[in-house]
N, CA, C and O atoms as a GROMACS GRO file, in nm:
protein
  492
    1UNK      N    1  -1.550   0.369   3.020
    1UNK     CA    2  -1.530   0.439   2.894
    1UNK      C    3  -1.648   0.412   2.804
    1UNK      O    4  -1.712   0.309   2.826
    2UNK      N    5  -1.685   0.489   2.707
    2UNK     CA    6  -1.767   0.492   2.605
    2UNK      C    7  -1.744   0.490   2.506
    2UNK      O    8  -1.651   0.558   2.462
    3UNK      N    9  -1.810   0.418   2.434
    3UNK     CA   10  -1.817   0.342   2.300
    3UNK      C   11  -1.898   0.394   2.209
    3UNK      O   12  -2.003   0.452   2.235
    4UNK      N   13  -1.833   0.368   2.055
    4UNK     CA   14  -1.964   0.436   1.974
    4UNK      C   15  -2.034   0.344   1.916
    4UNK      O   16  -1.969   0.250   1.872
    5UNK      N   17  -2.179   0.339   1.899
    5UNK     CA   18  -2.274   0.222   1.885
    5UNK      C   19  -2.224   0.130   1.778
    5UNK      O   20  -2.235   0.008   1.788
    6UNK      N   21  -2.161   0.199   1.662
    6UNK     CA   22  -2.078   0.139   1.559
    6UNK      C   23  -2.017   0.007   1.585
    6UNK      O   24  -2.048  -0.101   1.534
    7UNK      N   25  -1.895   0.042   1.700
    7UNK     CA   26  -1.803  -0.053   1.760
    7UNK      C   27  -1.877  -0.160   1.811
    7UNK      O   28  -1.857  -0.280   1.793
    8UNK      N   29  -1.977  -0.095   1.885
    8UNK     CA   30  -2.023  -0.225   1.995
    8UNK      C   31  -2.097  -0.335   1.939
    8UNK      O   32  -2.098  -0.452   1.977
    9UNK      N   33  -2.168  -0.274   1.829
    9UNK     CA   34  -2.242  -0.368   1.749
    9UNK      C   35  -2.180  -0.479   1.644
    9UNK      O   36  -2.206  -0.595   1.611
   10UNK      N   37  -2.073  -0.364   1.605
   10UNK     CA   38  -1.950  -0.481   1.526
   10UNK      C   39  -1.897  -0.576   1.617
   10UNK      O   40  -1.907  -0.694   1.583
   11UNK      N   41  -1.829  -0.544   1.755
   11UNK     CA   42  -1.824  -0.660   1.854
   11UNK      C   43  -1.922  -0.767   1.863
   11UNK      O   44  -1.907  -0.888   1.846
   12UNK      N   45  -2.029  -0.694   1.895
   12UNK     CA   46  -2.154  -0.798   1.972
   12UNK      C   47  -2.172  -0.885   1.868
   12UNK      O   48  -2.196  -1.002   1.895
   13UNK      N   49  -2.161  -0.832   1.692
   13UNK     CA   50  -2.186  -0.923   1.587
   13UNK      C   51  -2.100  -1.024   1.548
   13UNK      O   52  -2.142  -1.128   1.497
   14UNK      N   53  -1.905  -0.990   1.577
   14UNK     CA   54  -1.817  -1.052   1.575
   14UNK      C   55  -1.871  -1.170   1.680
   14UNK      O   56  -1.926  -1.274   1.645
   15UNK      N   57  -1.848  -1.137   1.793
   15UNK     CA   58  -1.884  -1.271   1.932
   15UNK      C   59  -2.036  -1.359   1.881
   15UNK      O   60  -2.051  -1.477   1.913
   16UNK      N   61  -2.124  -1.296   1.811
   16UNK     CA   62  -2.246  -1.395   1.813
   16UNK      C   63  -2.232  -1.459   1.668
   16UNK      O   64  -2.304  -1.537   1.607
   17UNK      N   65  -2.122  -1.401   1.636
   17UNK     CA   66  -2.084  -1.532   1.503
   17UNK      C   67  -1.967  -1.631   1.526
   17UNK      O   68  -1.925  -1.718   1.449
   18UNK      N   69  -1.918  -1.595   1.665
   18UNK     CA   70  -1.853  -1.716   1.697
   18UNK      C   71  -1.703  -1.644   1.695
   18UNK      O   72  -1.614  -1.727   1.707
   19UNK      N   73  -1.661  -1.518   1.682
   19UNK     CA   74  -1.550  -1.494   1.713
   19UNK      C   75  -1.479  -1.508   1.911
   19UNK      O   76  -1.548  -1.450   1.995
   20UNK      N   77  -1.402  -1.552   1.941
   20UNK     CA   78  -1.368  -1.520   2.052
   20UNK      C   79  -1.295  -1.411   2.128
   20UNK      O   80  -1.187  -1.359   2.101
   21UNK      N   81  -1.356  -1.396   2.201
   21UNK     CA   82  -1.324  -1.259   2.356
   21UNK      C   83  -1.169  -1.204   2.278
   21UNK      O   84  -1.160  -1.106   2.205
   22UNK      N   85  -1.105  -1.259   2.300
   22UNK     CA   86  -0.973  -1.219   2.298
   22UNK      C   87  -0.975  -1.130   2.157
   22UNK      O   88  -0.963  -1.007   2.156
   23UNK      N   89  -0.999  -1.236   2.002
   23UNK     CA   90  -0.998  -1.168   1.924
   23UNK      C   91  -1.063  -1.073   1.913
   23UNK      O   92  -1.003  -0.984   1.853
   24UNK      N   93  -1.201  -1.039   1.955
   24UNK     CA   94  -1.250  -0.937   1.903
   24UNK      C   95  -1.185  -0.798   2.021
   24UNK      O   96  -1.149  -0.681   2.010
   25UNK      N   97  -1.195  -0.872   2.099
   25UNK     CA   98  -1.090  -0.775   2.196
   25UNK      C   99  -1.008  -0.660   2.126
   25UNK      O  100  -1.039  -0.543   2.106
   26UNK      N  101  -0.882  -0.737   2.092
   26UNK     CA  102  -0.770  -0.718   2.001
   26UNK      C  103  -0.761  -0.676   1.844
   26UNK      O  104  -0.658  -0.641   1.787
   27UNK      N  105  -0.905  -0.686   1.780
   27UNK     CA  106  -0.952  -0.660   1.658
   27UNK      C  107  -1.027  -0.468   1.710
   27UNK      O  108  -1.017  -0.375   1.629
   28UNK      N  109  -1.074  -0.455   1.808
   28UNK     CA  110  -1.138  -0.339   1.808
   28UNK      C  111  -1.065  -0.265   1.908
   28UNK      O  112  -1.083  -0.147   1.939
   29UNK      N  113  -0.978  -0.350   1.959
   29UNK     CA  114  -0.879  -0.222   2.065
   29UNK      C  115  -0.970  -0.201   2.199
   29UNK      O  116  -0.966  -0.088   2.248
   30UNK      N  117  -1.053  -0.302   2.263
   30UNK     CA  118  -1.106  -0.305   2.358
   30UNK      C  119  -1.038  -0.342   2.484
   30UNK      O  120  -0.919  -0.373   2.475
   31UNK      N  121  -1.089  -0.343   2.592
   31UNK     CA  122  -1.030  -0.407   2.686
   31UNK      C  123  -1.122  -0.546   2.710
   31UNK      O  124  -1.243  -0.560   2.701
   32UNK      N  125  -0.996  -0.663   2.751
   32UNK     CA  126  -1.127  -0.802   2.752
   32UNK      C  127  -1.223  -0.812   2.834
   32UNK      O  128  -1.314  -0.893   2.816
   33UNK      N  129  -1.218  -0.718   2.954
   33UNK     CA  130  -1.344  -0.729   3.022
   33UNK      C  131  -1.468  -0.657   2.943
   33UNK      O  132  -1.581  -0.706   2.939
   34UNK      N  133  -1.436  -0.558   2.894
   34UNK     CA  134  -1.586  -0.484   2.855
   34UNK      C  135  -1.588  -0.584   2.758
   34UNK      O  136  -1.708  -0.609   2.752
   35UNK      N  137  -1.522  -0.674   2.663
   35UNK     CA  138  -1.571  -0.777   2.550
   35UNK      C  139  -1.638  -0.873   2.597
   35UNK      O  140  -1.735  -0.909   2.531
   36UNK      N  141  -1.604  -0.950   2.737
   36UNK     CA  142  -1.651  -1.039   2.801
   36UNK      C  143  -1.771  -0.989   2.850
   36UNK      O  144  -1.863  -1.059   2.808
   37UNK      N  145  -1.820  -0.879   2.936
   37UNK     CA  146  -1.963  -0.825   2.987
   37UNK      C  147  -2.011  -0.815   2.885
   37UNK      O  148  -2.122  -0.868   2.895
   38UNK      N  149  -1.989  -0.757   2.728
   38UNK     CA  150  -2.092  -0.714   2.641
   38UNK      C  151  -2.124  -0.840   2.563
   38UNK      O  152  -2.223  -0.836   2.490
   39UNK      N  153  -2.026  -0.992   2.572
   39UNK     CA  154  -2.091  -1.122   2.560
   39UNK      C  155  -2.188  -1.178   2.644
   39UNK      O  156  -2.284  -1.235   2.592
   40UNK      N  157  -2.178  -1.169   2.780
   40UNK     CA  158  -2.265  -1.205   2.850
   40UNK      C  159  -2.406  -1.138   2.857
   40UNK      O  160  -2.501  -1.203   2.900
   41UNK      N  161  -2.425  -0.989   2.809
   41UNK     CA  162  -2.508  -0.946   2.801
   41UNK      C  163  -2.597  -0.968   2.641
   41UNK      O  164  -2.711  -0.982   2.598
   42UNK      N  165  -2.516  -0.962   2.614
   42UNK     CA  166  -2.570  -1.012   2.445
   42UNK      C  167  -2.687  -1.168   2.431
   42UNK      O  168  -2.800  -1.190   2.386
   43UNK      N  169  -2.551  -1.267   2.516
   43UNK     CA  170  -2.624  -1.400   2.502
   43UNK      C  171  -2.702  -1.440   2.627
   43UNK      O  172  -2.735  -1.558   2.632
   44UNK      N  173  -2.732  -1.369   2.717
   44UNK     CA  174  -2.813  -1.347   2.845
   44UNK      C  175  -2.950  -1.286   2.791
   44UNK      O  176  -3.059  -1.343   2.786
   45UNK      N  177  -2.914  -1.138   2.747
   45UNK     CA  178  -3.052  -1.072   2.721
   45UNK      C  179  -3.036  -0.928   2.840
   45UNK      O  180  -3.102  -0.825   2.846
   46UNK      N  181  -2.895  -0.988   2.943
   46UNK     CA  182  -2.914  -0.881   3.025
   46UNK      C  183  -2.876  -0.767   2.930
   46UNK      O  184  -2.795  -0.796   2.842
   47UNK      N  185  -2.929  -0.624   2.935
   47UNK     CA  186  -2.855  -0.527   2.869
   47UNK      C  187  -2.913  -0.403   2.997
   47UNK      O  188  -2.992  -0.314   2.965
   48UNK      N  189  -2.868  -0.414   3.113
   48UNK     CA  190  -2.941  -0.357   3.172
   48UNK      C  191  -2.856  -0.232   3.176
   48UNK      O  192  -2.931  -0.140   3.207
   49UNK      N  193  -2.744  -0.193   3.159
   49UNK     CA  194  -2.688  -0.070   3.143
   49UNK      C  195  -2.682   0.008   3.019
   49UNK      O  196  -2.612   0.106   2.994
   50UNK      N  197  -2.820  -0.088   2.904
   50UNK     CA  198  -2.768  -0.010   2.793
   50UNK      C  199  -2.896   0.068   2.733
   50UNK      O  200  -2.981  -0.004   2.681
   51UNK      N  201  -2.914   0.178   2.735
   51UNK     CA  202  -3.016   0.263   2.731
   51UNK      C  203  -3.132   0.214   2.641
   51UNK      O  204  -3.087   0.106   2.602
   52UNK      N  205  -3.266   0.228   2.577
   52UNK     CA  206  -3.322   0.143   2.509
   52UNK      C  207  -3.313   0.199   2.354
   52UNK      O  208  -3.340   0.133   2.253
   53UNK      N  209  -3.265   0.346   2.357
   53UNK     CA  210  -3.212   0.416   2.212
   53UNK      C  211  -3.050   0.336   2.184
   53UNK      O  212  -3.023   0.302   2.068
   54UNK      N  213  -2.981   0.319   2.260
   54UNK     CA  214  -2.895   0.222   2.190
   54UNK      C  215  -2.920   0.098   2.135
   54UNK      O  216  -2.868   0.052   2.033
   55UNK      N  217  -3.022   0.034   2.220
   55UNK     CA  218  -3.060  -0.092   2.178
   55UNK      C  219  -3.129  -0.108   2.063
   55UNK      O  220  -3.127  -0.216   2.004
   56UNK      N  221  -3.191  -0.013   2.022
   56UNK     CA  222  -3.233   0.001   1.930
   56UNK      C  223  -3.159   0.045   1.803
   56UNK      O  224  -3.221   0.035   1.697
   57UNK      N  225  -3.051   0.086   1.804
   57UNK     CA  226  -2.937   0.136   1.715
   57UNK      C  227  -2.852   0.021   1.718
   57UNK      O  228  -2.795  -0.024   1.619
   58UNK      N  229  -2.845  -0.036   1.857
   58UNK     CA  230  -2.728  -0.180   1.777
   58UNK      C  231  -2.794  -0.270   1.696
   58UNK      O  232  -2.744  -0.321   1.596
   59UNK      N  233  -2.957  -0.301   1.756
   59UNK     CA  234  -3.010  -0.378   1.648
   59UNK      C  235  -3.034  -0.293   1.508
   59UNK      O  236  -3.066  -0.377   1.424
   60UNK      N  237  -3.033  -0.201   1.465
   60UNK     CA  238  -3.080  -0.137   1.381
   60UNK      C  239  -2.915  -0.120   1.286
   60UNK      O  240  -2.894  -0.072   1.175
   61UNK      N  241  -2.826  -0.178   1.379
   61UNK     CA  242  -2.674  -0.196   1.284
   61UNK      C  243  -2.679  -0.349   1.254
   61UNK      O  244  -2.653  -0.396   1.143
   62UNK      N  245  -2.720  -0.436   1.384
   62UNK     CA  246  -2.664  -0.602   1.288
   62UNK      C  247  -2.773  -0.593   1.184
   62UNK      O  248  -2.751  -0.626   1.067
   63UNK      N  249  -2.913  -0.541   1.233
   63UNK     CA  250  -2.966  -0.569   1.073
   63UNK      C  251  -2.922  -0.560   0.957
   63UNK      O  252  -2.898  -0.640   0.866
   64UNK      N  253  -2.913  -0.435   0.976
   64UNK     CA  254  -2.776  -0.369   0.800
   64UNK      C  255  -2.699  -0.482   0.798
   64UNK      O  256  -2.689  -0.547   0.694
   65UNK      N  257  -2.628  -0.525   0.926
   65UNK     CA  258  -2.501  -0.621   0.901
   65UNK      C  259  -2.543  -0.759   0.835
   65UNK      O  260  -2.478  -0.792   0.736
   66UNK      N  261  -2.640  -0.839   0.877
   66UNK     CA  262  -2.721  -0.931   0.851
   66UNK      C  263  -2.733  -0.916   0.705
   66UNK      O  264  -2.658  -0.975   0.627
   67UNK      N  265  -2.849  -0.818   0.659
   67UNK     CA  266  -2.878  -0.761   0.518
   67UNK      C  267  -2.723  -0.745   0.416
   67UNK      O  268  -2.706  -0.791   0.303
   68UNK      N  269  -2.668  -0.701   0.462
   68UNK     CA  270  -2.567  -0.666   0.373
   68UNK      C  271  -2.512  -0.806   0.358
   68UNK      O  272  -2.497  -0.836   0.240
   69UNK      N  273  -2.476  -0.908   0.451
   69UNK     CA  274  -2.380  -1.026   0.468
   69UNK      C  275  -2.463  -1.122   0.342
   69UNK      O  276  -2.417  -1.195   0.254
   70UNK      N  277  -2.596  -1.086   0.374
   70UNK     CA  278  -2.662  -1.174   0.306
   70UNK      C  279  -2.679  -1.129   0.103
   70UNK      O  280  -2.657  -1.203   0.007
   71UNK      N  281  -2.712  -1.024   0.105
   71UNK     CA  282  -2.678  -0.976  -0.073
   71UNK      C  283  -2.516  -0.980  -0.083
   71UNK      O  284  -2.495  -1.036  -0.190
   72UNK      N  285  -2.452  -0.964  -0.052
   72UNK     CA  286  -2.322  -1.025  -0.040
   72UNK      C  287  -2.299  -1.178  -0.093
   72UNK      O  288  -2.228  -1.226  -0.182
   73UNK      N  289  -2.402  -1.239   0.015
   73UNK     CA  290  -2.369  -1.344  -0.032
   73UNK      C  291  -2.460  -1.452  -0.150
   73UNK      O  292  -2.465  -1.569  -0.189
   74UNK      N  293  -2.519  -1.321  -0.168
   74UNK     CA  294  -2.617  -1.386  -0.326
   74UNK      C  295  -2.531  -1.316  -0.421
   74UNK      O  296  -2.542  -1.375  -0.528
   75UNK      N  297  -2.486  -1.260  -0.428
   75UNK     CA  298  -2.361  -1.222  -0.518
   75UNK      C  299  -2.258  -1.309  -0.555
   75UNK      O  300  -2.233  -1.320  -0.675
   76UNK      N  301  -2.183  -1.384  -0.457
   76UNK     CA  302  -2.116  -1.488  -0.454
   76UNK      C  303  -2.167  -1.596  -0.520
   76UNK      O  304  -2.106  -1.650  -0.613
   77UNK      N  305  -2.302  -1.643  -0.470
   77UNK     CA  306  -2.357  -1.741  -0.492
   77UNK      C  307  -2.395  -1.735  -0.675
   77UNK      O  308  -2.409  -1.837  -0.744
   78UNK      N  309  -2.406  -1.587  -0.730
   78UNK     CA  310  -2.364  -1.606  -0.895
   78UNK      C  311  -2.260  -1.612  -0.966
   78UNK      O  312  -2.248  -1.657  -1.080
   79UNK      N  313  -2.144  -1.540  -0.864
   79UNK     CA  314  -2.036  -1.599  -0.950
   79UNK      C  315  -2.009  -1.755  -0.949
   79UNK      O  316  -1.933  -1.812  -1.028
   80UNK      N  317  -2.105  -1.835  -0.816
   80UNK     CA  318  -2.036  -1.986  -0.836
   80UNK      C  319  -2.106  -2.067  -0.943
   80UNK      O  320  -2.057  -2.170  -0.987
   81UNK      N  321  -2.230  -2.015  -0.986
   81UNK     CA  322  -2.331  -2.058  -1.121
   81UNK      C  323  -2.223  -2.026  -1.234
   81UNK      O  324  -2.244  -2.102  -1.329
   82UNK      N  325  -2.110  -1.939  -1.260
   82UNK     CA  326  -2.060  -1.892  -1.382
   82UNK      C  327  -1.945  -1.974  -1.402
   82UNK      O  328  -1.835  -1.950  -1.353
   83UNK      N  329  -1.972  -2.072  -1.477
   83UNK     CA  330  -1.866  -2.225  -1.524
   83UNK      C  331  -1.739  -2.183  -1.541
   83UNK      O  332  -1.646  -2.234  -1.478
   84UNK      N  333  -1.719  -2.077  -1.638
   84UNK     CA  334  -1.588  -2.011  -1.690
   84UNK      C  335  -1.525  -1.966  -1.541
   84UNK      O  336  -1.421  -2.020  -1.504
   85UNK      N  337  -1.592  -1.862  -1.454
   85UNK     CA  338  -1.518  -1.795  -1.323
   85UNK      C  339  -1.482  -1.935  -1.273
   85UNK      O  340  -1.367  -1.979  -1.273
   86UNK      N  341  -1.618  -2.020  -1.218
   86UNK     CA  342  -1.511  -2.148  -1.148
   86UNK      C  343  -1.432  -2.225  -1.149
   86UNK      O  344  -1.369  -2.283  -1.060
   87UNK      N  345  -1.433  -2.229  -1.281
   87UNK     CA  346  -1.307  -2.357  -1.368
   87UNK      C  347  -1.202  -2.230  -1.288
   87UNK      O  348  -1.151  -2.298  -1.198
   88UNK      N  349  -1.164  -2.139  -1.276
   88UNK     CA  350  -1.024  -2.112  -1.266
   88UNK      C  351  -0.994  -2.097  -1.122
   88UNK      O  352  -0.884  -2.054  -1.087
   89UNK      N  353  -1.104  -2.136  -1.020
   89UNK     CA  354  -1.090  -2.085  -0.899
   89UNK      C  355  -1.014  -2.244  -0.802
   89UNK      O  356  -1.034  -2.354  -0.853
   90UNK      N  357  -0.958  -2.238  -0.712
   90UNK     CA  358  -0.896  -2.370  -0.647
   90UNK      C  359  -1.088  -2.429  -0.520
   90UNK      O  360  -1.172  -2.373  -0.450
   91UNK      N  361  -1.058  -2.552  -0.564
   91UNK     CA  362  -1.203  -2.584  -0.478
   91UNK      C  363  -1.180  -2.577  -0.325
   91UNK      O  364  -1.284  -2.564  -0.260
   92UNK      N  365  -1.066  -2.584  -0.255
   92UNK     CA  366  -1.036  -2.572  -0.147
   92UNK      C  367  -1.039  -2.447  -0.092
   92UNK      O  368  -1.035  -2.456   0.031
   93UNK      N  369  -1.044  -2.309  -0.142
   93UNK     CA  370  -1.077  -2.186  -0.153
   93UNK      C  371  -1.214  -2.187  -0.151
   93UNK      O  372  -1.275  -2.185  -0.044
   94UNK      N  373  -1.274  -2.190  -0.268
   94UNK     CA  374  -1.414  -2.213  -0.266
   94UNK      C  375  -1.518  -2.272  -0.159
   94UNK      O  376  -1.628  -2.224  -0.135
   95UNK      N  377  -1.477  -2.351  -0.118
   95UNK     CA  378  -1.549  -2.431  -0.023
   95UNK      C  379  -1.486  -2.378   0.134
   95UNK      O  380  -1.548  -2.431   0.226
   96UNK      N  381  -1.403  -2.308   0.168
   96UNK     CA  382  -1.391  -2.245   0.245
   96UNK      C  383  -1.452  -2.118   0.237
   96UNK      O  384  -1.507  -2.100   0.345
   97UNK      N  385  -1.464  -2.051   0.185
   97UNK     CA  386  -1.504  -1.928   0.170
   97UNK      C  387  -1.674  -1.926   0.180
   97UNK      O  388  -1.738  -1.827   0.216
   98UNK      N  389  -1.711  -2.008   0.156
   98UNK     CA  390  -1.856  -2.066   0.124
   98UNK      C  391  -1.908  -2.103   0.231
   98UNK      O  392  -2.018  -2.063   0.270
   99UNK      N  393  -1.835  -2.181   0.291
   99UNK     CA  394  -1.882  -2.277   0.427
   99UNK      C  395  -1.866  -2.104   0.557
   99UNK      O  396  -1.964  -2.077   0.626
  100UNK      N  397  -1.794  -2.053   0.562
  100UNK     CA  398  -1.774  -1.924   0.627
  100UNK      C  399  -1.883  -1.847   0.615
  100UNK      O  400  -1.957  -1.798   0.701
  101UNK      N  401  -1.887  -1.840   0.472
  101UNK     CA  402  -2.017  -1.673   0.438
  101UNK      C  403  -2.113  -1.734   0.482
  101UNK      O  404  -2.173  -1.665   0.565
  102UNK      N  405  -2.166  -1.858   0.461
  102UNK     CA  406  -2.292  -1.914   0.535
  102UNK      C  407  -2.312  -1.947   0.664
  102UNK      O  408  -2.414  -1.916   0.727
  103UNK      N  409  -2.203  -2.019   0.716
  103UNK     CA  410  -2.186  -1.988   0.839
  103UNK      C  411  -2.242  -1.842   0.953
  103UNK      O  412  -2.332  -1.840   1.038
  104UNK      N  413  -2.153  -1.744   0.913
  104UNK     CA  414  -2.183  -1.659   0.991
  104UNK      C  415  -2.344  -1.593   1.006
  104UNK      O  416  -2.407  -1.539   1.097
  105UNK      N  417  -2.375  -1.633   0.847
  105UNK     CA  418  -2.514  -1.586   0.804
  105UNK      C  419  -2.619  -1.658   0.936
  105UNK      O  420  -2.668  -1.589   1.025
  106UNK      N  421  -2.636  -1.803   0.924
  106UNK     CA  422  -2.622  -1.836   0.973
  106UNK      C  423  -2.662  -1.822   1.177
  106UNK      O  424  -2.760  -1.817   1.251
  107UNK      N  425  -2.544  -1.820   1.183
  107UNK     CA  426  -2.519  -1.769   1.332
  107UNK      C  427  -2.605  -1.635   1.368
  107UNK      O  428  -2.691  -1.623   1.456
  108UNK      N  429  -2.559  -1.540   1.276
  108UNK     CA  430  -2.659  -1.383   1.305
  108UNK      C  431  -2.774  -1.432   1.288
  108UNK      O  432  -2.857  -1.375   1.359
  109UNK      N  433  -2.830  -1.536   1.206
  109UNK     CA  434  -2.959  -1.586   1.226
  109UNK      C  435  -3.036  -1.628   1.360
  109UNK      O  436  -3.130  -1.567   1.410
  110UNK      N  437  -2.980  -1.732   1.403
  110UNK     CA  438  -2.974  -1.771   1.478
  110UNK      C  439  -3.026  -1.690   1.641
  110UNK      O  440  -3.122  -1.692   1.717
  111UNK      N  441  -2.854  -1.603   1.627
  111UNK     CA  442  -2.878  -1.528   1.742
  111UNK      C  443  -3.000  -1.405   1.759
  111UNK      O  444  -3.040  -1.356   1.865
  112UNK      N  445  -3.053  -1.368   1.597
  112UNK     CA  446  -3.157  -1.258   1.613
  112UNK      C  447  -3.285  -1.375   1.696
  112UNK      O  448  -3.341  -1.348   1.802
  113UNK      N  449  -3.303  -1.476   1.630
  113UNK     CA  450  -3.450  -1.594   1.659
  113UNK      C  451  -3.378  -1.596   1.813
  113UNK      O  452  -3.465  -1.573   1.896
  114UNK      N  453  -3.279  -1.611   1.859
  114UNK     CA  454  -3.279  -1.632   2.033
  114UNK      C  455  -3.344  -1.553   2.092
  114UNK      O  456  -3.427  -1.580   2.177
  115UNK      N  457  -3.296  -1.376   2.030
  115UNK     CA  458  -3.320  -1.237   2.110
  115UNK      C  459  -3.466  -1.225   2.090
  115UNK      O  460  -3.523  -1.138   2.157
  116UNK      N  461  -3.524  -1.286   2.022
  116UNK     CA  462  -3.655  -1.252   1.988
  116UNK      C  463  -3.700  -1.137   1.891
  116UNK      O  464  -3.797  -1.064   1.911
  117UNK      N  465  -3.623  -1.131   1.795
  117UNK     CA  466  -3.585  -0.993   1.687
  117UNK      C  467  -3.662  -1.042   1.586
  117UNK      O  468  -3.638  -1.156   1.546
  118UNK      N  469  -3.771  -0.964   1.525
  118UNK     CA  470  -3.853  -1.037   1.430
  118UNK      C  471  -3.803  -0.966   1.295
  118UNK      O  472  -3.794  -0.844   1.283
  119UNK      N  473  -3.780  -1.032   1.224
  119UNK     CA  474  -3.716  -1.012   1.067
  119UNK      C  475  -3.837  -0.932   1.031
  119UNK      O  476  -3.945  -0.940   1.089
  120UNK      N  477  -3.807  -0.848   0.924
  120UNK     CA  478  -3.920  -0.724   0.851
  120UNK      C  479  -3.820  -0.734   0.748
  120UNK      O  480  -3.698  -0.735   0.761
  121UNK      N  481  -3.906  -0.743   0.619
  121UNK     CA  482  -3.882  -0.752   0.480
  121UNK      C  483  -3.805  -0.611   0.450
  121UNK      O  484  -3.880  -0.516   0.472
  122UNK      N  485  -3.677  -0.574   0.406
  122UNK     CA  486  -3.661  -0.494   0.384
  122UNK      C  487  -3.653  -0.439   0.202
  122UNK      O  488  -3.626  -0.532   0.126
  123UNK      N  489  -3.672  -0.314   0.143
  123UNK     CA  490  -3.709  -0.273   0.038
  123UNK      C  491  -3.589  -0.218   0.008
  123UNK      O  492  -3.573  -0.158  -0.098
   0.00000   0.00000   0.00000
């Protein structure tokens, strides 16, 4: 079956931030084998069934995903400078939510420096 580059890239980005097979499985309505091959191909490098215009469109989605996760999370990072917003927020919230957004940041980091994906300044 076929997939739209959308999906696969939200998968491939779910699994290389550390979600597992099953969930993302079950989060996108996949079957666990194609979740499991499109992990192994992801963190292998094999992508040998996947045309080089897709490959270029899934990377051309975690970027956005990356980019976006990240002004996202400089957004956050001013409401936690604003004394009044934090006084009312619980720190156990906070520091979960925090340790997560960076986290995953993070991880998509990570996994672009494995693939050999060179960051370009975006405008």
């Amino acid at each position: 079956m076929c997939y739209s580059a959308e999906v696969k890239a939200a998968a491939i980005s779910a699994l290389l931030q550390g979600q597992g097979v099953t969930e993302v499985a079950t989060k996108y309505k996949l079957p666990l084998g194609t979740v499991k091959c499109w992990k192994h191909r992801a963190l292998t490098g094999d992508g040998a069934t996947v045309s080089a215009d897709e490959k270029k469109q899934i990377g051309d989605l975690l970027i956005r995903l990356v980019v976006t996760q990240l002004e996202s999370a400089i957004e956050r990072a001013k409401l936690f400078g604003d004394r009044a917003w934090l006084e009312k927020q619980e720190a156990l919230g906070l520091a979960n939510l925090h340790g997560v957004d960076i986290d995953k940041v993070v991880r998509l980091l990570e996994a672009f420096t494995g693939a050999g994906l060179d960051a370009q300044p975006v405008s």
